[in-house]
Structure formats: C-alpha cells, structure tokens
C-alpha positions in Angstrom: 21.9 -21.5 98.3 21.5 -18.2 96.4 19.4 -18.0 93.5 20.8 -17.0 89.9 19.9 -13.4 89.2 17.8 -13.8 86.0 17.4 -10.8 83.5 14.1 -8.9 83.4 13.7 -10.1 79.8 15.3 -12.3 77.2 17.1 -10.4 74.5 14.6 -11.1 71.7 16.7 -9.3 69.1 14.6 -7.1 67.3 17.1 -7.8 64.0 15.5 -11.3 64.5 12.2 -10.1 64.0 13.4 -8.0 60.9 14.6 -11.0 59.7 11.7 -13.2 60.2 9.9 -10.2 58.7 11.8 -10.6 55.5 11.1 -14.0 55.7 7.5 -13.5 55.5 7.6 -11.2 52.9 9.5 -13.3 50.8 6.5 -16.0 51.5 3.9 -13.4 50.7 5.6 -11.6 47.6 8.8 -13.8 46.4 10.4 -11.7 43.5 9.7 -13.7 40.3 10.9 -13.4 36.8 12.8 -9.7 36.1 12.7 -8.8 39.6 14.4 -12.3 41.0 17.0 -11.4 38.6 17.1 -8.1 39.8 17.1 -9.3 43.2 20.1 -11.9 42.6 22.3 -9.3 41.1 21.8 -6.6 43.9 21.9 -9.3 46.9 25.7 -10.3 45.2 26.2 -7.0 45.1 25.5 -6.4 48.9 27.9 -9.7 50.0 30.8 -8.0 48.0 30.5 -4.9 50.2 29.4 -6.6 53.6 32.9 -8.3 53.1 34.5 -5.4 51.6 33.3 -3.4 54.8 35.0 -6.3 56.9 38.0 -5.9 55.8 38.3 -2.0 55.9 37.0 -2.6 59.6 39.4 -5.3 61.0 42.5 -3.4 61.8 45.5 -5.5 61.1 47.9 -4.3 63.8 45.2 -5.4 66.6 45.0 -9.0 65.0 49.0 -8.9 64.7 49.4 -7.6 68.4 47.1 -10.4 69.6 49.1 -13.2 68.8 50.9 -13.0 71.8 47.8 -15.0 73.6 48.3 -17.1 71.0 47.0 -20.2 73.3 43.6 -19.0 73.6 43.7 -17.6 70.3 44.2 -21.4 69.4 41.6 -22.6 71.3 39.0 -20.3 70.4 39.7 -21.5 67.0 39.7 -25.4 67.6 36.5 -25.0 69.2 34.8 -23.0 66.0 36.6 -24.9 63.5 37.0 -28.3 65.0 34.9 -29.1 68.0 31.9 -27.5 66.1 32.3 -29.2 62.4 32.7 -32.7 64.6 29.3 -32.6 66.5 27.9 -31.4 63.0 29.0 -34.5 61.2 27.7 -36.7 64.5 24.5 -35.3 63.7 24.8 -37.0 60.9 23.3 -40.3 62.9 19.6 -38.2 63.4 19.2 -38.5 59.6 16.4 -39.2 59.1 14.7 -39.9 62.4 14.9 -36.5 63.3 16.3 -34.3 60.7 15.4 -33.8 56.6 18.6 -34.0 54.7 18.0 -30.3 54.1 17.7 -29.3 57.5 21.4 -31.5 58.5 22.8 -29.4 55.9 22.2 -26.0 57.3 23.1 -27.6 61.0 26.0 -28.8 59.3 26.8 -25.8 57.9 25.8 -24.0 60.8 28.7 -25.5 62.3 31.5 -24.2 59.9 30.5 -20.9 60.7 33.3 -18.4 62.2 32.3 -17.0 65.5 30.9 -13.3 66.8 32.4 -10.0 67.2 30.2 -8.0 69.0 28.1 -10.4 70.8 31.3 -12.2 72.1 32.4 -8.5 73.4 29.5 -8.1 75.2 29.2 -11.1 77.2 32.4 -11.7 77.9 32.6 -8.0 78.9 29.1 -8.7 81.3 31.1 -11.6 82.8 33.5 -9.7 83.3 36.5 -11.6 81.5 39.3 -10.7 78.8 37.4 -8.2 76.8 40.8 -7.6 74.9 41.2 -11.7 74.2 37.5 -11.9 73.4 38.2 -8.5 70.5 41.2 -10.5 68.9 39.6 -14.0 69.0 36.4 -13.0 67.1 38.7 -11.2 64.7 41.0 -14.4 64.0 37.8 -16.5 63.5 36.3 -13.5 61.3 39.5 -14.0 59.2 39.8 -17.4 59.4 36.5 -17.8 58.2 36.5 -16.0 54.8 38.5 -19.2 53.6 38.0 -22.1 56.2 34.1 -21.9 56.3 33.8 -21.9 52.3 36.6 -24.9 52.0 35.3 -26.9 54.8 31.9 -26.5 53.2 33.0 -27.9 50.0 34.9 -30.8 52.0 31.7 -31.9 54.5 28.9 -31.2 52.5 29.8 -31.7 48.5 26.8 -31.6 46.3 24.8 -29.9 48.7 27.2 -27.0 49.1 27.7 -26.6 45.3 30.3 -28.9 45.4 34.3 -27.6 44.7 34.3 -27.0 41.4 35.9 -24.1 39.3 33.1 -22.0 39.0 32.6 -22.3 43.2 35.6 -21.5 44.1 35.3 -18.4 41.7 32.8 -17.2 43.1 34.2 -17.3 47.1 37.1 -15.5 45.5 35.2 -12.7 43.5 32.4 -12.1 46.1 34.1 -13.0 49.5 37.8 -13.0 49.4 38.5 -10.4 46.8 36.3 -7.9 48.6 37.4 -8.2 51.8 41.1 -7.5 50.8 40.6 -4.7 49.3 39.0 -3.3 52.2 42.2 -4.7 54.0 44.3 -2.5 51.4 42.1 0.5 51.2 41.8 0.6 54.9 44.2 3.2 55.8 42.3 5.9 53.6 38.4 4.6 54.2 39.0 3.2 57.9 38.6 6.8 59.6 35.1 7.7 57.1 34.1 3.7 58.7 34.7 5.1 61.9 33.2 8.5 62.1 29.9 6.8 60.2 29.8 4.0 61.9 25.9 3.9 63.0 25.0 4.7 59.1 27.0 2.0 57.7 25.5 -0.4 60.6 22.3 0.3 59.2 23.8 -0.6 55.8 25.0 -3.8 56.8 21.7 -5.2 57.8 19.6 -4.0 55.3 22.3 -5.7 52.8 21.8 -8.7 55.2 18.0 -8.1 55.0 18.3 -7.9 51.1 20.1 -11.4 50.8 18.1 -12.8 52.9 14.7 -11.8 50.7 16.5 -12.8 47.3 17.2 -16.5 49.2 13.8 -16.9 50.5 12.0 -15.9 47.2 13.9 -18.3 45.2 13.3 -21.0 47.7 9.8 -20.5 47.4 10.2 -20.6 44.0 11.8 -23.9 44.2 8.7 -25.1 46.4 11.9 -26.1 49.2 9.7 -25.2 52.2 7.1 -28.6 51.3 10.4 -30.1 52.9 9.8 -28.8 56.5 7.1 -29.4 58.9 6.2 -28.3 62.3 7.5 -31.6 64.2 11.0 -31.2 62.0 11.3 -27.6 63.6 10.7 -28.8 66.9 13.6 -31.5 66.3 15.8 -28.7 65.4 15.4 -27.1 68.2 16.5 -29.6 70.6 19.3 -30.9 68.5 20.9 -27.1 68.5 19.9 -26.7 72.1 22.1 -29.9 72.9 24.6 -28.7 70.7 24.6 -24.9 72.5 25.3 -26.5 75.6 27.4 -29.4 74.7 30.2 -25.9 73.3 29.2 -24.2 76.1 30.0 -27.2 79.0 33.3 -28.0 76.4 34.6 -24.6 76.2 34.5 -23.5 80.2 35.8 -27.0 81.8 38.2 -27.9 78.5 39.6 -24.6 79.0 40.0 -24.9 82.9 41.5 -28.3 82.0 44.4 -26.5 79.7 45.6 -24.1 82.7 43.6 -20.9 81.5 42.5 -18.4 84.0 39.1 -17.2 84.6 39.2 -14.3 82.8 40.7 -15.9 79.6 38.1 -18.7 80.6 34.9 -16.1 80.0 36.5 -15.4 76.5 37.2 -18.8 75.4 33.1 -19.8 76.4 31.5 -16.7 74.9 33.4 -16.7 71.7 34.4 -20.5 71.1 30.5 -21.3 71.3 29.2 -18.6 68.9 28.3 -18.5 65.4 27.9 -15.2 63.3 24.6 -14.8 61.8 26.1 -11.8 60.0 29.0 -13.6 58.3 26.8 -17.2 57.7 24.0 -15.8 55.9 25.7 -13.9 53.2 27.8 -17.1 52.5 25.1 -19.4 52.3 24.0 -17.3 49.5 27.3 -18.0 47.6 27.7 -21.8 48.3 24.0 -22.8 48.2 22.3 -21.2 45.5 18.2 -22.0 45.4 18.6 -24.1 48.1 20.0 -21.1 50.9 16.9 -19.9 52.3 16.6 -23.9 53.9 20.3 -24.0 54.5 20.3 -20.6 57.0 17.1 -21.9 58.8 19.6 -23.2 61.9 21.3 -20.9 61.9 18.8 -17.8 62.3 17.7 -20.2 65.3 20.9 -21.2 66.7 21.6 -17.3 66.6 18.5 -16.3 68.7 18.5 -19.7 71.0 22.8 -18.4 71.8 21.9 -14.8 72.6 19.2 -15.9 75.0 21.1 -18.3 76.9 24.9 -16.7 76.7 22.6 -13.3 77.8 21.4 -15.5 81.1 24.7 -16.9 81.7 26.8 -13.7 81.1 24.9 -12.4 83.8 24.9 -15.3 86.2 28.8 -15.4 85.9 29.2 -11.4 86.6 27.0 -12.0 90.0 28.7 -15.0 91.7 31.7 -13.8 94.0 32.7 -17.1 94.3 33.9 -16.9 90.7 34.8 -13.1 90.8 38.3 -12.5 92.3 41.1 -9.7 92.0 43.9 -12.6 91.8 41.7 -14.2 88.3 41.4 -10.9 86.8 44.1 -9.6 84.4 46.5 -7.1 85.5 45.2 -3.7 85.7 41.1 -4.6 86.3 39.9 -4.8 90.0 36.4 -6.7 90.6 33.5 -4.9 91.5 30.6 -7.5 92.5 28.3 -5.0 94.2 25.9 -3.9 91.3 25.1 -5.7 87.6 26.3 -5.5 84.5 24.8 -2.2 82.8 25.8 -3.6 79.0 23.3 -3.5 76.7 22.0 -6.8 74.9 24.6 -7.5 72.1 23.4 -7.1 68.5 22.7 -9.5 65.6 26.3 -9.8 64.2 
C-alpha cells in the first residue's frame, strides 16, 4: 500500500508568529493609561476599515452568480453555522474538567466564526476540486458572518459576549456592518484602486489585525485575565480543537458524499465547511468581548494554525491518490493531471 506523500514542511505561517509576537509585546509592554486609550480608539478604527475593505473586495455579481450551486452553497453554510455552533455547545460537558469558563468561551465562539477565503482556495485548488464553488462559499460565509456570528454570539454566550443589549448591537452596526456596506456601495469607484494595490492593502490588513490584537492583549493584561490559564489548560485545548478539526473534517467529506455531491464539489465542501477565519474572528472578538478578547481569541489563533497544518497535509494527500482523481469527478472543462504535485503555495492567515 502506497504511502501518503507528506509535505517537506508544515506551513508554520509566519503571520502566526507575528501574531504571537504581538502577543508578547503586549505581555512585555501593555499600553496603559493615555496610550490604552489611544490604542482602543485606533484598533476601532482599524475593524471599521478591515470590514470596510471587505466589502469593497467582495464583488456582488460573483456571490449573485453563485447561487446557482445553491446546494453546496447550503451546505457549506450548515456546516459553519450549524454543525460547528452544535459541537461548541457540547463542549459545554468539559466544563470544568477540562476547560476554564474563559477558555469554552473563545472555543465557543470559535465556533460561530464564518469560514476562509483564501485558505479554502488554496487547498481546495491543491486537491484539485471546485475552485469556483470553494470562491463563492467562503464569500457567502464572509457575508453571512457580518450578522450571524455577532447574533449567534449574543444568543450562545450572553454575559460573556457582552450580552444583546442596545449599546451591543450599536456597536456591530457602526464598526462591522455599517462599514462593510459602504464598501459594498463604494465598490464600483474604489474596487479597481483595491485591485491594482492589492499587496499594499494586504499589508494593511494585518498590521490593522496586528494592532487589535496588541490593544486586546494589553487590556487583558491589564485585567490580570491570563492568571486564568495554565500550561495543562492549554494542553486541554489542544486536544479538544484537534477532535473538533477532525470531527468537521470526517463530517464534511462522508456527509457530503452522503447528499449525492461529486468529488470535486466534495473537496470544496471539506476545505471550506471546516475552516474558521482568523482574519474575520479576531477583529470581532474585539467588538463583542471587550477586556476580556485577548482570552476569548486564544482558540482560535490555535484552531487557525492546528487547520492550516492539517488541511495543508491532506490537500496534498488528496491531489496524489489516483484512486480519487478521475476525468468523469471533475467539472466540465478541467482534465486530471496526477503525474507531478500541487505547486500552490501555502495559503495565508486569512
């Protein structure tokens, strides 16, 4: 029996390691006083325009035109939206033996967390699946998101989420909602500058991301949160969200054989139904957890790293087996080509 072909290296994402760096900063030199402030105001400045930038970047006629895969499309969205918030709340049972209430929060909000755009691309596109499916489906969960992660939130975790009060739902409307459609709107006149500068306004994405991370982490230290975790929690953590990984993983494949889907749509259904976007959970945290965010992201950050590694070895896995790669599973128009490896590069932290 053949080997899987396993990749040279794990894609340790070096946006990770920026992260953890700002992590570590924020332990060593938390803004305090005048510069917290200072730090508050600019990161809610930077979530306005990471969402405004999201919705000058989602084109509105590709989301319309994919609705006529409207069955994955569905799927895809059960499994972010559904599937995901019900293993979060059956978590619920490893209070406290193995979690900290803090620590089931951010799994549980880890869980209510639209899926990937890029990453979902690029594995789906390594296993050679429905790159096209895969481009629409993290754009409906993108959308979907901006309201069903901040109301499903409110719904599962109450208190710990800020509760649903006036002044919540205010501020998902003024620094999540209300930015992203005026991208939406302004789109026909800024989407071409997007396009042309896209590498530049990457880099300003993740140093906003980089920014709201440091303003969470200095006002958890602040708050003294991080007395809350210890090494053998972290350890627990890991194991519950590597159960969880492959729980959506096994799900996603066999459930979507199960409904009649073809290979192809198969790949796209796994790689974006058992994702969660780093990039879209961390600036909402900031908005629905206050003080307590920096704690409330910790799973996530993980889960993000722990999904790239994995979907990276299994993208690759999938692309290699001829078994599984056949002209009649393809969609019209691609031809399979099993005789060298994937040449995509590893996806980035989005």
């Amino acid at each position: 029996m053949r080997r899987p072909h396993l990749p040279a290296r794990l894609p340790l994402d070096p946006y990770v390691l920026a992260l953890l760096g700002t992590v570590g900063l924020a332990a060593l030199l938390p803004a305090r006083g005048a510069a917290a402030t200072f730090a508050d105001g600019a990161a809610t400045a930077a979530v306005a325009l990471l969402f405004f930038l999201y919705g000058a970047r989602l084109s509105t006629r590709e989301a319309l035109d994919g609705l006529r895969h409207w069955r994955l499309h569905v799927t895809v969205l059960a499994c972010t939206f559904l599937l995901f918030p019900l293993l979060g709340l059956a978590a619920r049972g490893l209070v406290p033996t193995l979690l900290t209430p803090p620590l089931y929060s951010g799994l549980l909000f880890l869980c209510l967390v639209p899926s990937t755009i890029q990453s979902s691309i690029a594995f789906t596109s390594m296993a050679r699946g429905n790159v096209p499916a895969a481009i629409c489906a993290g754009s409906f969960s993108s959308l979907a998101g901006i309201l069903l992660t901040p109301l499903l939130a409110a719904a599962l975790l109450g208190g710990d989420a800020g509760g649903f009060s006036l002044g919540s739902l205010l501020r998902i409307v003024l620094q999540l909602l209300l930015p992203f459609l005026l991208g939406q709107v302004l789109r026909r006149w800024v989407g071409g500058f997007l396009a042309r500068n896209k590498r530049a306004l990457g880099r300003v994405d993740r140093g906003s991301i980089l920014l709201v991370v440091y303003a969470a982490f200095s006002a958890g230290m602040a708050a003294g949160i991080w007395h809350q975790v210890s090494l053998p929690r972290l350890g627990a953590l890991l194991l519950v969200e590597a159960v969880l990984l492959a729980v959506m993983l096994l799900v996603s494949w066999y459930g979507a054989k199960r409904l009649g889907f073809d290979r192809a749509d198969r790949v796209a259904i796994q790689f974006a139904g058992s994702k969660k976007s780093l990039a879209a959970g961390l600036p909402m945290a900031s908005v629905l957890f206050g003080a307590q965010a920096s704690l409330a992201v910790l799973p996530l950050m993980v889960f993000h790293q722990m999904q790239l590694m994995v979907c990276a070895v299994l993208a690759r896995r999938r692309a290699q087996d001829p078994a599984e790669v056949s002209g009649a599973e393809l969609p019209a128009g691609r031809v399979a080509d099993v005789s060298r490896p994937s040449q995509h590069p590893a996806p980035q932290a989005r």
